[in-house]
N, C-alpha and C positions, 0 to 999 in steps of 0.2 A: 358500908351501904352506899356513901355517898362514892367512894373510889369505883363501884360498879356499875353507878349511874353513868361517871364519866366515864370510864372505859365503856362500856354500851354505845353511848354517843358517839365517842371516838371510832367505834367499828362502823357504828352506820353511816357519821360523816365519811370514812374514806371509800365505803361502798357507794355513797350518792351524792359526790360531788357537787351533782348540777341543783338538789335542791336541800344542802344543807344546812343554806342560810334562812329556809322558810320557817322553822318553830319560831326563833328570835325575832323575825320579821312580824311572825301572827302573834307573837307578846306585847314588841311594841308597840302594834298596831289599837292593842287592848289598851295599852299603856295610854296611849299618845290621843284616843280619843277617850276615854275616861276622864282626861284632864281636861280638854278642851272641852269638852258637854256638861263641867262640873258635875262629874259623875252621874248623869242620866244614860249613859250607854249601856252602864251596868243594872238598869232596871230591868225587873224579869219581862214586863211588857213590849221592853225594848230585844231583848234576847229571843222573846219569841217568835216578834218577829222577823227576826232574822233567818231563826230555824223553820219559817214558815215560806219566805223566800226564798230560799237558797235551794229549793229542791231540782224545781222547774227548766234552773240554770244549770247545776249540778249535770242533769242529768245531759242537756243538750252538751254541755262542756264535755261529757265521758264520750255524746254522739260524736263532736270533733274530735277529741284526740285518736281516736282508733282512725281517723282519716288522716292524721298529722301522720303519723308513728310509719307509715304507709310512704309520707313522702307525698300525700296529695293534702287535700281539704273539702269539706264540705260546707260550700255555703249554701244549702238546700232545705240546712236543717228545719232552719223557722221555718220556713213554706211549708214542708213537709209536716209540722206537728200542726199548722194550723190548717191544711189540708182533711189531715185525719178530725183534727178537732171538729173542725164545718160536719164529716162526714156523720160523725157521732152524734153531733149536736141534730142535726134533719132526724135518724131515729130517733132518738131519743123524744123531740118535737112533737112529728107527724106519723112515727109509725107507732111507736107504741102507744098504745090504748090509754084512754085519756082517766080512766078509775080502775088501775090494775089493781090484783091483791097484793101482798108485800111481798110473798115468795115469788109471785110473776115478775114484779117490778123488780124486786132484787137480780132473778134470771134474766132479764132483760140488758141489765144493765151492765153485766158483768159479758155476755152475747153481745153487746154492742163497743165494749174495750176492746174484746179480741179482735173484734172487725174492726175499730180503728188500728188497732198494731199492726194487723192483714194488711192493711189499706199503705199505714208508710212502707212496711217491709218489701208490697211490692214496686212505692217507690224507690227505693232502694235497689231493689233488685234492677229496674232502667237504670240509675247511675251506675250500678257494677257494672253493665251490661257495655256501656259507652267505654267505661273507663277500662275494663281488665279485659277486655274482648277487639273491643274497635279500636284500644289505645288511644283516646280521646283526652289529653291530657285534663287530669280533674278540676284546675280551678276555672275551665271554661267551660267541662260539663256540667259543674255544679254550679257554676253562673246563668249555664244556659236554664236548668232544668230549677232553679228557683227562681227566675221570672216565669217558666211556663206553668209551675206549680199554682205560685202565688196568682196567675192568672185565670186559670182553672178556678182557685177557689174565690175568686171577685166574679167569673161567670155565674156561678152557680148560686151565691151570695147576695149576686147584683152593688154589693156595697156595702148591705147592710151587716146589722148584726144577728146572730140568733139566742137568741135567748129564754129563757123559764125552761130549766135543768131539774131532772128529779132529784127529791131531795136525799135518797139511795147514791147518786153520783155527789152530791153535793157532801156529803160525808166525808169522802177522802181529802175534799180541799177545809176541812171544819172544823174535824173530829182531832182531838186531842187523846192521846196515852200518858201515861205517865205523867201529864204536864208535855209532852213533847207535839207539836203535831204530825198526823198521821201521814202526810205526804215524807215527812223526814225520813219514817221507817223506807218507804218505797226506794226514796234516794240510797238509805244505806242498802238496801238489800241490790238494789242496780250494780253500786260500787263494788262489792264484795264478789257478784258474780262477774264483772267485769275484769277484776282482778286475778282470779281463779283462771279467768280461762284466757288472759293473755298471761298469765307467770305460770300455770302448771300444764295446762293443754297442749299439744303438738301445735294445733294454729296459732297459737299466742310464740312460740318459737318461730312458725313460718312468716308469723308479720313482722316483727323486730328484722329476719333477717330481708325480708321483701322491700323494706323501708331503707335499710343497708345500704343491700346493693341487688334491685333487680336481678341484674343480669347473671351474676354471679349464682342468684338463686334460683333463677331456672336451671342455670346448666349444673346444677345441684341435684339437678330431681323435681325439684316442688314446685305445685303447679300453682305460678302466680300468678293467674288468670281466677283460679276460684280463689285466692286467698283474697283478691279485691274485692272480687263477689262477695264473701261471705263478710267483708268488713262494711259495703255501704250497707248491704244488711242489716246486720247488724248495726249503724250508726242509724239506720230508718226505723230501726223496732224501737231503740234508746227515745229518739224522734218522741214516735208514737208514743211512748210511756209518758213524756213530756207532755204531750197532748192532755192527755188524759188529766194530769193537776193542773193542767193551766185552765182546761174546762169547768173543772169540780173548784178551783179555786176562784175566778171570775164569774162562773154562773150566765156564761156567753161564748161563741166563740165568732172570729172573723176573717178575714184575710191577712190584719196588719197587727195582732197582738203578739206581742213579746218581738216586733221588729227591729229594735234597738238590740236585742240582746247578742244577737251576730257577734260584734265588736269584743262583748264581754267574754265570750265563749273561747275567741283567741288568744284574749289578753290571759284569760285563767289557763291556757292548754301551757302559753308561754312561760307564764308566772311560775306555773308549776309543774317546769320541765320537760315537756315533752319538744322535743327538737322538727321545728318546720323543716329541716331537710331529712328527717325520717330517722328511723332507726333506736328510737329512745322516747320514752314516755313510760310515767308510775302513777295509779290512781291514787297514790298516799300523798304526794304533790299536787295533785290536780286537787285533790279535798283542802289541805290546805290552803292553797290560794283561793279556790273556792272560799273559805270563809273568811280569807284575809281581804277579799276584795267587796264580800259583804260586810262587813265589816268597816268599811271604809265607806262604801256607800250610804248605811244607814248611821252611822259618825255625821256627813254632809249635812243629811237629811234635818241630822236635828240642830246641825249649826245653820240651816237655812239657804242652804246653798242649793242654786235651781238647778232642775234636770239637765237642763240644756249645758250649764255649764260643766255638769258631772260628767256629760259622756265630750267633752272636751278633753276633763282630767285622764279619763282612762283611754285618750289617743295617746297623751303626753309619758303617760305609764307605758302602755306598750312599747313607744319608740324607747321608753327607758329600760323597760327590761331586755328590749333587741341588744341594747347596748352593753349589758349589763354579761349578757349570756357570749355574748362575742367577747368580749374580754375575758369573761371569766374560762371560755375556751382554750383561748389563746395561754392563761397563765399555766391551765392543765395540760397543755400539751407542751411548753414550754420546760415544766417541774418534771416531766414524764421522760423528755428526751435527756434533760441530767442527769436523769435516773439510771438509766441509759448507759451514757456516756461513764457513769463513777461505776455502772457495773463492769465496763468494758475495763476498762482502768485494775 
């Protein structure tokens, strides 16, 4: 039994290279903060939290990497979820009816998600539109169009905040299964379709090779002009879904929530393989470091370490996994051209 465990491992280490070292990394990261919190990490309270934070990010972090894997990036995503979030939060406020019955209110609410997912997917659809049409290289369309976003929704906001959510939306940021909460299922069910349709779908082939090599893939045939499209789409619907638990979880939305998380979103696309110059990205690595950097976060939290210092740490992290991923390139293409060489031989 146990010879098939390693043999197992050893086949999927040689098939994923780039994130083989992350089980070990998300052990001792359990390991290493267990000890240091004299074992409070491991409290169910503390795990919940975890599973209750980690959705929000999760999902922005699935929004980036479908822009990484492309060879571009989206920094639009906050603005965009808090976009839609505002958008939802005014219905929800002012339009619907202030004593609906349950089944209206339920209708309502579940009518006023879709219209915020509508809401990022057509921003999304302007980033596709700059980037896979005008050629507008993405990290200044998605620099431009998250200050216009974010600016859009400080107009309309004025600053403030909006707040008193029904308690039908308030459910999905609340509501516990199993002991699990209910935004986790969301996260998994995101990941898995995410997964599906860049590893088994014909687009999930056109984007790996779009990320490649451009060029190579137009004069291929495929048109990579919609394959952009359909990817900040896509990374605007992810958005929107993001929207939607940051709202039901907070019980407010604004211009500037979950503004930090930008940083976190690249560090995790990084952590967990997917390659800033395109062409590589797995959401089995993106989930992993996903909880490896929760993980770490909420380890801080309870050794008392401030905010401010922690999004310090995960600058320091990121230059280290840059660092990390570059060498570790270099030793696989190094071991590959020996390979090479002893075949030729």
């Amino acid at each position: 039994m146990f010879e098939r465990i390693v043999k197992a491992y050893n086949s999927w280490r040689d098939n994923n290279h780039d994130i083989s070292a992350l089980p070990w990394l998300l052990l001792g990261t359990i390991a290493v903060m267990t000890v240091a919190t004299g074992g409070r990490f491991l409290r169910p309270s503390n795990i919940v939290n975890i599973l209750a934070q980690a959705p929000e990010l999760g999902l922005l972090s699935l929004a980036m990497m479908l822009a990484m894997i492309t060879a571009g990036i989206n920094l639009s995503i906050i603005s965009t979820a808090n976009f839609s979030a505002v958008i939802m939060a005014l219905i929800l406020t002012r339009v619907m009816p202030p004593e609906p019955t349950a089944g209206m209110a339920v209708a309502f609410v579940v009518i006023t998600m879709l219209t915020g997912i509508a809401v990022s997917a057509s921003l999304g659809v302007f980033n596709g539109y700059l980037i896979g049409y005008l050629e507008v290289p993405a990290v200044l369309t998605t620099l431009g169009t998250m200050i216009l976003y974010e600016g859009m929704t400080l107009a309309i906001t004025k600053g403030y905040v909006i707040s008193g959510m029904p308690s039908q939306l308030l459910f999905i940021g609340n509501a516990r299964f199993l002991g699990v909460p209910f935004q986790m299922y969301i996260f998994i069910l995101a990941a898995i379709v995410v997964a599906v349709v860049v590893k088994r779908r014909p687009y999930g082939i056109h984007l790996y090779l779009t990320g490649s090599n451009p060029i190579a893939t137009r004069f291929s045939g495929i048109n990579v002009r919609k394959v952009l499209m359909r990817t900040y789409v896509l990374s605007g619907i992810l958005s929107g879904i993001a929207a939607i638990v940051l709202l039901a979880r907070f019980n407010s939305a604004n211009a500037r929530t979950g503004s930090s998380l930008l940083l976190s979103t690249v560090l995790i696309c990084m952590l967990g393989g997917t390659d800033p110059f395109g062409g590589f990205g797995k959401v089995g690595g993106l989930v992993m470091a996903l909880f490896i950097l929760q993980m770490v976060t909420s380890g801080l939290n309870l050794l008392g370490v401030s905010s401010f210092a922690t999004v310090a740490i995960w600058g320091i992290m990121l230059i280290g996994v840059m660092l990390y991923r570059y060498l570790q390139h270099k030793l696989w293409e190094r071991k590959r051209k020996q390979q090479q060489v002893q075949a030729l031989e």
